[in-house]
Structure formats: C-alpha cells, structure tokens
C-alpha positions in Angstrom: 20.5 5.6 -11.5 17.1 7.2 -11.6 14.9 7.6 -8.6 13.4 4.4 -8.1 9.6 4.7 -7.2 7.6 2.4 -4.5 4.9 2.6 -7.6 3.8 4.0 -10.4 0.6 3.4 -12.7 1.2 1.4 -15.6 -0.6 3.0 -18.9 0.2 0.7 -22.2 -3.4 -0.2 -23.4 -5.9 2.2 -24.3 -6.0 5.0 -21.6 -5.6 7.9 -23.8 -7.8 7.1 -27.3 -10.9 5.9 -24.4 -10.0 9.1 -22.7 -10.2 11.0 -25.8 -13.5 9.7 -26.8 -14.8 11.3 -23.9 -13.6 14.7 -24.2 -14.7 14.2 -28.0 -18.1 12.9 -26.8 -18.6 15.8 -23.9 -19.4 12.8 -21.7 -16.8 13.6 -19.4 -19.0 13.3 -15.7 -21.0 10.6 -14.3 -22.8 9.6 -17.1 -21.7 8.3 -20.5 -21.3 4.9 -22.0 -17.7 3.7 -20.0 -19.0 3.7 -17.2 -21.8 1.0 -17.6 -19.1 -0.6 -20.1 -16.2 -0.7 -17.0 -19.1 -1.7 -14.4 -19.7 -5.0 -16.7 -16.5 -6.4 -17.5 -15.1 -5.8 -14.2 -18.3 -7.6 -12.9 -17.5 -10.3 -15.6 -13.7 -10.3 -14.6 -13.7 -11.3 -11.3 -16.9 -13.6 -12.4 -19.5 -11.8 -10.3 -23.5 -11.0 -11.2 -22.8 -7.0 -11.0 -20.5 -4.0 -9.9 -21.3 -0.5 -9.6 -18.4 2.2 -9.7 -18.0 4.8 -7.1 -15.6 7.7 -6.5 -13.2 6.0 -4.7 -12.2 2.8 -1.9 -13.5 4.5 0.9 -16.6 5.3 0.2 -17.0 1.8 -1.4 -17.1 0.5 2.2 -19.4 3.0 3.4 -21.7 2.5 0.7 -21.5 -1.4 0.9 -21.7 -1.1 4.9 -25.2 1.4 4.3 -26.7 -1.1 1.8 -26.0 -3.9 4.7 -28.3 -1.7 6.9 -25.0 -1.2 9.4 -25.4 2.0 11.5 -25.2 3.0 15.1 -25.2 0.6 17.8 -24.0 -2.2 15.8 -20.2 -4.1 15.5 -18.6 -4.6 13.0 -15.1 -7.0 13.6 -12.3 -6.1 11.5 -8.6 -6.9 11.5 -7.0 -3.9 13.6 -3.9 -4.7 11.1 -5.5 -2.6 8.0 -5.4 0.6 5.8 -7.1 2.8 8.0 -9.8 3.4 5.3 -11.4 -0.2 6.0 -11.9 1.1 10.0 -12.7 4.9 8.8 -15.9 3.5 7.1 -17.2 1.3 9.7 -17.0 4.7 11.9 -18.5 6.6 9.2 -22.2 5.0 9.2 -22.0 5.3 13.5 -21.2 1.3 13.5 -18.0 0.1 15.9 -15.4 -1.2 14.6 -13.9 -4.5 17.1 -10.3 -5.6 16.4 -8.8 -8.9 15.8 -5.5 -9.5 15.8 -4.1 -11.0 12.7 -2.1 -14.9 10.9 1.8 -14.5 11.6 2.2 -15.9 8.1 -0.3 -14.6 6.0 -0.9 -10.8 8.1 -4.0 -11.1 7.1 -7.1 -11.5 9.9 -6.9 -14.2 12.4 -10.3 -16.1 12.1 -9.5 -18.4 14.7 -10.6 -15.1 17.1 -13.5 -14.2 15.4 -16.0 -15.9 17.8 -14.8 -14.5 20.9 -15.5 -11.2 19.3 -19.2 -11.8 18.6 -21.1 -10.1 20.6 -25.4 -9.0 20.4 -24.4 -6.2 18.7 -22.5 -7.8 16.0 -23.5 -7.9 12.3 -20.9 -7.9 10.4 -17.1 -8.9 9.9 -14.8 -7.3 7.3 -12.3 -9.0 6.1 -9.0 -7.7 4.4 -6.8 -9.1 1.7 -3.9 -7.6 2.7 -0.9 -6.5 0.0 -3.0 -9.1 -2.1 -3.0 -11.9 -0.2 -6.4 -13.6 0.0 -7.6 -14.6 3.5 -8.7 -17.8 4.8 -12.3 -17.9 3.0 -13.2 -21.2 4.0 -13.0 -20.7 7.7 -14.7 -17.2 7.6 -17.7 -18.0 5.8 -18.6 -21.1 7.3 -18.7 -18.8 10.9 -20.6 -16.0 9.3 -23.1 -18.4 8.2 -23.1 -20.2 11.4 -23.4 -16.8 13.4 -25.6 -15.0 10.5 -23.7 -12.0 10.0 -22.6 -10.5 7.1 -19.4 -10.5 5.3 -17.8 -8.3 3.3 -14.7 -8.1 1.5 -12.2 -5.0 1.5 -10.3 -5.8 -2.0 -8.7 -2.6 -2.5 -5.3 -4.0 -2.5 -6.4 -7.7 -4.1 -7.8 -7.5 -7.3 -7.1 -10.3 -9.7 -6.3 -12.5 -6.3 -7.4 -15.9 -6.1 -9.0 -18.3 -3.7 -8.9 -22.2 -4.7 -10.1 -20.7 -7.5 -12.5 -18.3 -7.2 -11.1 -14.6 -7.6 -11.5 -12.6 -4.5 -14.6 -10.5 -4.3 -16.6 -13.4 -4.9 -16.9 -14.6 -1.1 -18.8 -12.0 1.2 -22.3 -10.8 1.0 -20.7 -7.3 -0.6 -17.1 -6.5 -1.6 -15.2 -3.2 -2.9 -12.2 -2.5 -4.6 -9.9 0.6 -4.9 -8.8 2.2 -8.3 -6.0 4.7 -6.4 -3.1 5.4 -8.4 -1.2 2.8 -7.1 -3.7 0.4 -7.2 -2.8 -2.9 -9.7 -5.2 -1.2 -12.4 -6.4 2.3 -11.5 -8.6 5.2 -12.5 -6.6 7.9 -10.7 -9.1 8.0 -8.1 -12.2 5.6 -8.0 -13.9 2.2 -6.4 -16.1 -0.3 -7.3 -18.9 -2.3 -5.2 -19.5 -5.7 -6.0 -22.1 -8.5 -5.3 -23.8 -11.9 -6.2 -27.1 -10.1 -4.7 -28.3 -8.0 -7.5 -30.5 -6.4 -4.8 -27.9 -4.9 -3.2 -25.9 -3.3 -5.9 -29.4 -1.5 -7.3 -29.6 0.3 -4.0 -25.4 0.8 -4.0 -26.7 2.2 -7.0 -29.3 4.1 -5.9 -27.9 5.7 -2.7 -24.3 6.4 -4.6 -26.6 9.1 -6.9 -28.1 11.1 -4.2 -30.8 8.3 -4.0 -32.4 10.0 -7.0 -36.0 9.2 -7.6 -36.8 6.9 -10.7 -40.3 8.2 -11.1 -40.6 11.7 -9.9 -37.7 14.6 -11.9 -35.4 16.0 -9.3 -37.4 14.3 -6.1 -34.9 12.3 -3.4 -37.1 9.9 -1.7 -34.1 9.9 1.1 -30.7 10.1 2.2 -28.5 10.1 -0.5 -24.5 10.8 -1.3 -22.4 11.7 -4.6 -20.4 8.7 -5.0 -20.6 8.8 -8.6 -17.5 7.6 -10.8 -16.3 9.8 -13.8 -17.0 8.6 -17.4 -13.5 9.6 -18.1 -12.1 8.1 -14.8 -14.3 4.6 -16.1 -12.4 4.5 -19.4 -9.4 4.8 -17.9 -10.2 2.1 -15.7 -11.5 -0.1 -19.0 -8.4 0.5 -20.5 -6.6 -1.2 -17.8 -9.0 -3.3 -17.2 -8.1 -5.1 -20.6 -4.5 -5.6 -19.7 -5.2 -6.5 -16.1 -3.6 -10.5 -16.9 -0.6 -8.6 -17.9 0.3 -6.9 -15.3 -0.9 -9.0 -12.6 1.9 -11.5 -14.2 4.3 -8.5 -14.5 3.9 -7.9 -10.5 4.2 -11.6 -9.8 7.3 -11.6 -11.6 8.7 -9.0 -9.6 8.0 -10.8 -6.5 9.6 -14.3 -7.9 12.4 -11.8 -8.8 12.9 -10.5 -5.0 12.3 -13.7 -3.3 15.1 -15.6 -5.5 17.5 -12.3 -5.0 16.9 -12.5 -0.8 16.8 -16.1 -0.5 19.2 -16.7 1.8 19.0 -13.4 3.9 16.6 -13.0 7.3 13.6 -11.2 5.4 10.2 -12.9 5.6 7.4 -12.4 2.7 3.9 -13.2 3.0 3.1 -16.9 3.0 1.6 -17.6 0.2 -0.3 -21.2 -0.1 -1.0 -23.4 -2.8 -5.1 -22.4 -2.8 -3.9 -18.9 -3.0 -2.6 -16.6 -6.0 -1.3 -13.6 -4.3 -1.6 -10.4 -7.0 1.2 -8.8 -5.0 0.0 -5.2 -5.0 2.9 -4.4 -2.9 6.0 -6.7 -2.3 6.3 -6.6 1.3 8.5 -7.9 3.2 9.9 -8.3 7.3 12.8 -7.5 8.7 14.2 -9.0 11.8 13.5 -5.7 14.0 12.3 -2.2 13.7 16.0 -0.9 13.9 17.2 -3.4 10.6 13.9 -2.2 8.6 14.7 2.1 9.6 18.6 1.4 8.6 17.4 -0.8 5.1 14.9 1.9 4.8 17.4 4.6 5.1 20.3 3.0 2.7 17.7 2.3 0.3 16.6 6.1 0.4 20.5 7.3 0.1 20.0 5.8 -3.5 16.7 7.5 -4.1 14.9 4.3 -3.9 11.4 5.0 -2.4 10.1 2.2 0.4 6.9 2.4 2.6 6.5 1.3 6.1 4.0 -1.0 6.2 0.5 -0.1 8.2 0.2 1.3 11.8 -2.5 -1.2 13.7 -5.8 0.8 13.8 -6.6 0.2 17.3 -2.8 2.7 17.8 -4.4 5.7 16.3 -5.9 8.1 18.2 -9.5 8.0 17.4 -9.6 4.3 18.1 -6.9 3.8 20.6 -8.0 0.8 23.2 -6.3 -0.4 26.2 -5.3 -3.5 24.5 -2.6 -5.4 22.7 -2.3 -7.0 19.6 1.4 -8.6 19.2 1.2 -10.1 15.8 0.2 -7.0 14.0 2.4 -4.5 16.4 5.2 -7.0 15.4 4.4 -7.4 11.8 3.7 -3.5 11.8 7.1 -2.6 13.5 9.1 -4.9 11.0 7.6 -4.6 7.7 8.0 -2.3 4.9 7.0 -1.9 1.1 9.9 -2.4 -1.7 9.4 -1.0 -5.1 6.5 -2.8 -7.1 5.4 -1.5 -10.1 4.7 -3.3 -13.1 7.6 -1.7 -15.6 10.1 -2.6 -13.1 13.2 -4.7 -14.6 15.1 -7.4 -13.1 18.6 -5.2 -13.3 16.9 -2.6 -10.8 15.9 -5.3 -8.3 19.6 -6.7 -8.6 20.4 -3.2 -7.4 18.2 -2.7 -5.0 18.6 -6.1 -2.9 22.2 -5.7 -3.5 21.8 -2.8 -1.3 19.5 -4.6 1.2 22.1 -7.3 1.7 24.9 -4.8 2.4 22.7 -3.5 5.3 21.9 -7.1 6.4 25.5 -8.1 5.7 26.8 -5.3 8.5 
C-alpha cells in the first residue's frame, strides 16, 4: 500500500480555472476581485456581518488582539493546551499570556478556572476549538460579559463547527481562522478575521495594509503591517469555500468510520455533545499511556502511515515555561496522537490502519 498521509488538501471544485483567471487577469497580489469575493461568502458562511483575509492564522490573532487595543501590561487567559500559534500572538503585541488548564472530555479550555485567573490586568480570554471541537460557549460568554473582557475565538482548526447552532466564529468579540494546507479548506497559506462589529474589521482592515491612508497617496498615519492575502491565494480559498459542506461531511465520515472500527479497544476520542458538530479537522484520539501511543505510533509508521502527536502544553516550552502544573493537558498531551484525516480517505484504508492499531493494543 501507498504511504498513507496524516493530510492532504482536497482540490475537486474550482481551484485551478479561479487560479487561472488570475494569472489571465495579472491580478495575482493583494488586490483583485477574489479577494473581496472570498471575504464575503466566508463572512456569509459562517453567518457573520464581515471577514477580512490576512496572510496567514497567526497573524490573524495578532491583528484581532491589536484591533482589541491588547498590548503590554495586559493578560490575556488562554488554554495552555494549544497550537503554540494562539500563545505566540498574545506574546507578540507585549500582552501575557495566563494558562488554564483544560475539559478531560472535550480538551478543550476549562472555564470553570477562568475566574481565578482574572486578575486587574486582564482583558481578554482566548478560547480554542481544539481539533474542531467547539468549546463551552455558554459558560464563557456569560463570564466575559460578567467580568467585561473581551473574547475572541482561535478557529483555525474549527471551521464549519457548530454551537447549538450557531457556527463557531460567531461567539467572541473577534475570531480568526487558518487556511494552512491542512486546514479543512485552505489557501496554501492564509487567515481570515472575523466579527459582528463592523468597526473592528475596518481597522483589521486598515492596520493589515500598512495602515495606508484613505485620503492622503502613499501617507501612513501609523503603525502598520503587511498582512495582506493573495488574490490568487483568495480564489483558491473560494474554490473551496464552495465545497466546504462536502468535505466537512467527508471528514465526519472518517471519524464515524474510526470510532465504529476502535469500538471496543482502550482509545478515547473527543466527546462530542449533542449542542455540538465537531468538523473533525484532525481525528484524534488517546491512548492509555505515552508508551501504547510511541509503539501505535511506531507500527503505524513501519507501514508508512503518517501520525502526529498531539500538542506540547504551552506553559512546557521554553519561552513560557512556569513553575506550575497542569495534569489534564500534560496527560492528554502525553497520550494523544493524530490518525490520518483527510477528506479522500476510503473506508478500506482505515480497515487497515486500525487493524494495525488493534494488533499493537492486542499485544
């Protein structure tokens, strides 16, 4: 059998005849008509009043964290359980990022600690839909309100999610979103900032094109950054933006697919409730201890079946390291890992590659 990827993109829509009207336009940077074309429909999508691309995910946090006014001396709490990217950007504007730990079932950010974190300094919290699970709206935006701070929503790995039905996104004062290549739709590389405040996006905006004057040619009436999306990387990103229900169903499947496979084997998904619909960027699952994931890992890999472990806890890296422990992420971090997930997988290769899984389990 072939090498079995951890992902791949999945281009069956119009990729190549919207990429090709950009090279036969010469519209091929930041401006040209995709862009504002992807910008609305994703805004329309996921039922929000208006998006603006960027370059990528991380500098769709630091541009939704700059709009917020968030710089130095401030807090921002944020599950220590994370793609490092959501922590990077709150370190980026001079803001400090404080930890939570995070939901044995869901991984995702434990709200019931978010109080005890709030400090003078605080003015925001970031919350993360992990793998594509949504978190526990309710509960976090009734305490943001309560404690007036701002929330905003990292939806890199979520899009298409829902919420008792409300797509993710939708919730927080701000929200971003990743197109990396293995994102659920993609642009190669790219992000989007999203918002119900109109306001907010204008200056996102604004500050995303070198905070470009709209009055004076060539004048830049302050700090300012190149976050600018490609027209060619936005027409990709329309392209699958129009099969998006597809293969969000595709990558449900697949997940259906494992769970019905490992039923009756010690491996633990992500709990998915009934308010929820998990987009399942990545099926991830847990293993009983760090030693059973390394040897599935390694089995998996003697068939040239790609896995991922999943995330290191933030507050572990150097840069952050604190002299303090958080056991559900360590323990979710320690026993977790990635299986194949991409959209064009078939139900014969996920026979094969749990079969292999329950050999390991089997001893």
């Amino acid at each position: 059998m072939n090498k079995i990827p951890v992902y791949k993109p999945c281009f069956f829509g119009n990729e190549k005849k919207y990429v090709n009207e950009c090279l036969d336009s010469t519209w091929i940077s930041s401006k040209g008509s995709f862009v504002n074309d992807f910008e609305n429909k994703f805004a329309s999508y996921i039922e929000v009043n208006k998006a603006t691309t960027v370059s990528n995910g991380t500098v769709a946090l630091h541009l939704a964290l700059k709009v917020l006014g968030i710089g130095y001396g401030d807090e921002v709490i944020v599950p220590t359980f994370t793609y490092i990217a959501s922590v990077n950007a709150i370190a980026m504007t001079g803001a400090k990022p404080i930890f939570v730990d995070s939901i044995k079932d869901s991984w995702n950010l434990d709200f019931t600690q978010i109080e005890k974190m709030i400090s003078s300094r605080t003015k925001a919290v970031m919350v993360v839909h992990l793998y594509g699970l949504p978190c526990s709206m309710d509960e976090i935006v009734k305490i943001c309100k309560e404690k007036n701070l701002f929330l905003i929503e990292d939806a890199a790995e979520a899009f298409g999610s829902v919420y008792k039905g409300n797509k993710v996104g939708t919730f927080g004062d701000i929200a971003t979103f990743s197109f990396f290549g293995n994102k659920t739709i993609t642009t190669g590389e790219g992000g989007m900032v999203v918002s119900n405040n109109i306001k907010l996006i204008e200056r996102a905006a604004y500050l995303k094109s070198q905070s470009v004057s709209k009055s004076r040619e060539y004048w830049h009436d302050e700090l300012g950054y190149n976050y600018r999306m490609t027209n060619i990387s936005a027409a990709i990103g329309l392209a699958q933006l129009e099969k998006a229900d597809t293969i969000i169903r595709k990558k449900r499947q697949l997940a259906i697919w494992y769970m019905s496979e490992l039923k009756n084997f010690p491996i633990f998904f992500q709990k998915e409730s009934p308010s929820v619909i998990n987009s399942y960027w990545m099926v991830s699952v847990l293993m009983t201890d760090k030693e059973i994931r390394n040897k599935v890992r390694n089995s998996l890999n003697k068939y040239y079946i790609e896995t991922r472990p999943l995330f290191f806890p933030a507050h572990t890296m150097p840069q952050f390291r604190i002299n303090k422990t958080f056991p559900v992420a360590e323990f979710i971090s320690e026993r977790g890992m990635n299986l194949p997930s991409y959209p064009e997988l078939k139900y014969e290769e996920i026979k094969y590659i749990c079969s292999i899984i329950k050999s390991v389990l089997k001893g």
